[in-house]
C-alpha positions as CSV (number, residue, x, y, z in Angstrom):
1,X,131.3,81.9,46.8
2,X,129.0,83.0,44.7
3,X,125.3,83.2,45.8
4,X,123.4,84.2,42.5
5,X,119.6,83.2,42.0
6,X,118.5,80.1,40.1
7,X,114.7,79.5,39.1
8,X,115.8,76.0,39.2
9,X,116.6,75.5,42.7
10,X,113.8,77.9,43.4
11,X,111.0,75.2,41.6
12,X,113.0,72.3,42.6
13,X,112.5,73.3,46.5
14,X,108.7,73.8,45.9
15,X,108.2,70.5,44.4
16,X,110.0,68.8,47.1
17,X,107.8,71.0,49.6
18,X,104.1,70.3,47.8
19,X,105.5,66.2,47.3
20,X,106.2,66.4,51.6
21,X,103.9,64.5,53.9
22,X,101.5,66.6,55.6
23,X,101.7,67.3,59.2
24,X,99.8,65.6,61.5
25,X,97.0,67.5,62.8
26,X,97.1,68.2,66.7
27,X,94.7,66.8,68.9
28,X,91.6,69.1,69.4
29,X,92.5,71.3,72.5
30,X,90.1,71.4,75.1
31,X,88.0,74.0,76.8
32,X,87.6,74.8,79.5
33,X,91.4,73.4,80.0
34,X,91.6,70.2,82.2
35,X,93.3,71.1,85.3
36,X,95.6,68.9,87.6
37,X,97.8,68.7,90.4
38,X,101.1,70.0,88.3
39,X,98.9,72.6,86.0
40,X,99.7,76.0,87.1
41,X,97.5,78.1,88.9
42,X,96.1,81.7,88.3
43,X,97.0,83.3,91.9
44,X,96.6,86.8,92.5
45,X,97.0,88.9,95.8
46,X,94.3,89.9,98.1
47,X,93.5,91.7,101.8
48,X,93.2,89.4,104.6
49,X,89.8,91.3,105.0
50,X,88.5,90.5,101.3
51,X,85.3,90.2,101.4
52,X,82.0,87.6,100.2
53,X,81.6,90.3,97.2
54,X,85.4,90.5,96.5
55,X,85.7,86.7,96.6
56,X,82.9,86.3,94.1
57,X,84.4,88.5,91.7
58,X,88.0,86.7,91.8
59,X,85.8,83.5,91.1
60,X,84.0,85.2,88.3
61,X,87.4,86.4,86.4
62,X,88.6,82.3,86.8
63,X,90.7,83.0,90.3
64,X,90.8,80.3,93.1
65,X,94.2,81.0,94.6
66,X,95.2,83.8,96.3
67,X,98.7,85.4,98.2
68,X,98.3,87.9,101.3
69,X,100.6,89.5,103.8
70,X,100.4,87.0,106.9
71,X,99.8,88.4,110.5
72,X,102.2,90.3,112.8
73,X,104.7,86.9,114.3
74,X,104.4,85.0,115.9
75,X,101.6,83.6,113.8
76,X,98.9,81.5,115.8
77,X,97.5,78.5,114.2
78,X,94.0,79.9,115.2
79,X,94.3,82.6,113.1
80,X,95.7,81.1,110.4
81,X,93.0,78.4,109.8
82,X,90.4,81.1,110.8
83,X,91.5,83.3,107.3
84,X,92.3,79.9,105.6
85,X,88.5,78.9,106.3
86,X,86.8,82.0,105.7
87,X,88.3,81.9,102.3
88,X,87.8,78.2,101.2
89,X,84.2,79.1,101.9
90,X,84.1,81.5,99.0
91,X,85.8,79.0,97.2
92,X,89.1,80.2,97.4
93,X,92.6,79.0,98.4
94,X,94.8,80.8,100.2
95,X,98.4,79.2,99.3
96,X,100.9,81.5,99.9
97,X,101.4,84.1,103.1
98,X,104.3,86.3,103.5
99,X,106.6,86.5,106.7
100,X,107.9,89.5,107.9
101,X,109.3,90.7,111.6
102,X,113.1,89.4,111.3
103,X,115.0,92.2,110.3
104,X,117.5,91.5,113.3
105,X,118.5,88.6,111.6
106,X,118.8,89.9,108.7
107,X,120.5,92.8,109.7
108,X,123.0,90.8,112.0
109,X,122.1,92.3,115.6
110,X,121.3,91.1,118.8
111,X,117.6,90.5,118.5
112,X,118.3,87.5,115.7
113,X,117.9,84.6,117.9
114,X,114.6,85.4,119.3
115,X,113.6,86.2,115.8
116,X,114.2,83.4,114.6
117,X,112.1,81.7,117.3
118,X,109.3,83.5,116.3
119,X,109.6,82.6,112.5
120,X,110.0,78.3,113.5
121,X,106.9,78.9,115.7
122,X,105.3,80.4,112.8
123,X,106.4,77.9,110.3
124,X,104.7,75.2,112.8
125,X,101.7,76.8,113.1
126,X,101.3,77.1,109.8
127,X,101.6,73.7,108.9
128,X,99.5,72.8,111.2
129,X,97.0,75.0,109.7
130,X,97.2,73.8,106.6
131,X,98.9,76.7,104.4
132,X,101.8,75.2,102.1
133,X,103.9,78.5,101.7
134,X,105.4,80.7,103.7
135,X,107.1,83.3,101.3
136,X,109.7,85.6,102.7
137,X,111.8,88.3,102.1
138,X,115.8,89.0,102.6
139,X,117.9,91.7,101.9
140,X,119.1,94.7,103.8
141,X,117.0,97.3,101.7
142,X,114.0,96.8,99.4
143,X,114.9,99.5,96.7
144,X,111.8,101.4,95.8
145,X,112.9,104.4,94.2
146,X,114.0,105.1,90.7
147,X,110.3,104.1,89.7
148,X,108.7,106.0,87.0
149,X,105.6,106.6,84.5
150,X,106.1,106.8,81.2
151,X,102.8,107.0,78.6
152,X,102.4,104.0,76.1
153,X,100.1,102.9,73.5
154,X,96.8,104.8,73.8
155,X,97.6,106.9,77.2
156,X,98.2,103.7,78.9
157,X,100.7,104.8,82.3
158,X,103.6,102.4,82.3
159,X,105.9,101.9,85.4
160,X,109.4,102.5,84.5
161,X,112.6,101.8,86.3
162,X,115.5,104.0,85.7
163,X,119.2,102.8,87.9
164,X,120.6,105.9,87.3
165,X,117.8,107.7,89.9
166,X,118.7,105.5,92.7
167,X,122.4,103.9,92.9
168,X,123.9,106.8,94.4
169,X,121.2,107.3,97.6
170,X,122.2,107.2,100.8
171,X,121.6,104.2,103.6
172,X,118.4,104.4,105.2
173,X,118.5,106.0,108.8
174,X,118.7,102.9,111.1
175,X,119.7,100.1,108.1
176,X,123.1,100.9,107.5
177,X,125.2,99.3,104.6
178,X,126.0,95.7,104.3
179,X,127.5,93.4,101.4
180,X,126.9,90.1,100.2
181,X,128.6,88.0,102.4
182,X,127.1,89.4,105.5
183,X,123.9,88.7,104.4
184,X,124.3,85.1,103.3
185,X,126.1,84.3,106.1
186,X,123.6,85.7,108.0
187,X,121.1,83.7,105.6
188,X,122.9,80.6,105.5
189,X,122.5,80.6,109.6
190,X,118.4,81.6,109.4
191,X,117.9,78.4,106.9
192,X,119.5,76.1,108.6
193,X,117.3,76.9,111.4
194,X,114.2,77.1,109.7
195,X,114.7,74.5,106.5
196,X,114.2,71.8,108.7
197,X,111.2,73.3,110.2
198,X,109.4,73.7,106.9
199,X,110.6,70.0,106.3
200,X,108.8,68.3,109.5
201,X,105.7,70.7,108.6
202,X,105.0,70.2,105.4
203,X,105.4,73.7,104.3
204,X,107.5,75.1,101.8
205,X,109.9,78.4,102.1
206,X,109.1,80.7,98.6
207,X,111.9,83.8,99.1
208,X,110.8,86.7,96.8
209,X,113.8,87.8,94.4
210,X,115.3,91.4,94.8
211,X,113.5,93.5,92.3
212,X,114.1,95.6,90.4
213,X,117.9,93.0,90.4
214,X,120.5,95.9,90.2
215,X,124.0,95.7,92.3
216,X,123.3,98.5,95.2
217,X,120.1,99.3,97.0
218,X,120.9,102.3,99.0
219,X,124.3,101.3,99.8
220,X,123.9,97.4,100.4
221,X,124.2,94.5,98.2
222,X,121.6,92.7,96.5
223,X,122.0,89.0,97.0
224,X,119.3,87.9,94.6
225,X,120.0,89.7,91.5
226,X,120.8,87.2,89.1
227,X,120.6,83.6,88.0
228,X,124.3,82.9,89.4
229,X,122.9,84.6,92.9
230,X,120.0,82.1,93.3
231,X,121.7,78.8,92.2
232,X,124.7,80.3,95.5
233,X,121.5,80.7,98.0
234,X,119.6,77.6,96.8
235,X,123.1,76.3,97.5
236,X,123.2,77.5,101.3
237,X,121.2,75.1,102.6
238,X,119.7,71.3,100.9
């Protein structure tokens, strides 16, 4: 076929395009934007032990939701709605904790059941409490080698991840290896306890992805490192 250039078509096209109805303008955006209850929210992470000075500069920069590490579990509802409070009087939302203490269950040994206790008297306590997520983590080993600078536009340090420096390192002392099926069986038995917890407290479960998503860390499998692996999880348990 032969594709050879014609001042024709070429005026042709523009007349059609000048004769074409105009766009409609878009409706004047507004500023500051109007916020609701399914706009997204700014959140950022901050110490437990932020401060009046600290809050008040997260509310200067736009920020009224923040993430922390929660307390050592089982949590205490005291606690919980002491941080929430102190907080809410700088004007700030605490909407997301993270959970931590349960590596028995995750590692499959003998200290899983009691565990897991700890976490559903956690979950209650925070509903009570009045925070709405509880994020958590679940694999065998959270990879944090391979990480490394490299310089970018003007000096600026960027953090770099390179497999190669960290698929062939050994198990941690004490962690062992384990594959994919162990752990979501072992995370198929830890939500069916715990889902309907968060259910009848009003709190939801957030679990934080494997990063950086490659196929070992140190031996064990990821089980969140792709799109397939979370639809499988989400799967687990309704």
């Amino acid at each position: 076929m032969s594709c050879r250039f014609s001042r024709r078509a070429m005026v042709g096209a523009a007349g059609a395009a000048a004769l074409s109805p105009a766009p409609a303008a878009a409706a004047p955006a507004s500023w500051p934007p109007a916020e609701g209850p399914h706009t997204p929210k700014i959140c950022l992470g901050a110490p437990p032990t932020l401060d009046e000075a600290g809050m008040r500069r997260l509310k200067q920069i736009g920020v009224d939701y923040v993430l922390m590490g929660g307390p050592k579990i089982p949590w205490d509802e005291a606690e919980l709605r002491a941080r929430l409070d102190r907080f809410k009087a700088g004007g700030i939302t605490v909407c997301n904790m993270m959970i931590s203490g349960f590596n028995d269950v995750i590692w499959g040994r003998p200290g899983a059941d009691a565990q897991i206790e700890n976490v559903i008297r956690s979950i209650r306590a925070a509903g009570r409490a009045g925070l709405p997520v509880i994020e958590y983590n679940f694999y065998a080993h959270r990879l944090t080698e391979g990480y490394k600078e490299e310089v970018g536009r003007a000096g600026a340090g960027y953090t770099a991840y390179d497999y190669e420096l960290s698929k062939n390192l050994p198990p941690r002392e004490g962690v062992g290896t384990h594959t994919r099926a162990q752990q979501l069986k072992r995370a198929e038995g830890f939500l069916k306890a715990i889902v309907p917890e968060a259910e009848k407290a009003g709190v939801r479960l957030a679990l934080h992805p494997n990063d950086p998503p490659v196929p070992l860390s140190r031996g064990s499998e990821q089980i969140m490192a792709s799109f397939e692996h979370w639809k499988q999880y989400l799967n687990l348990v309704k």
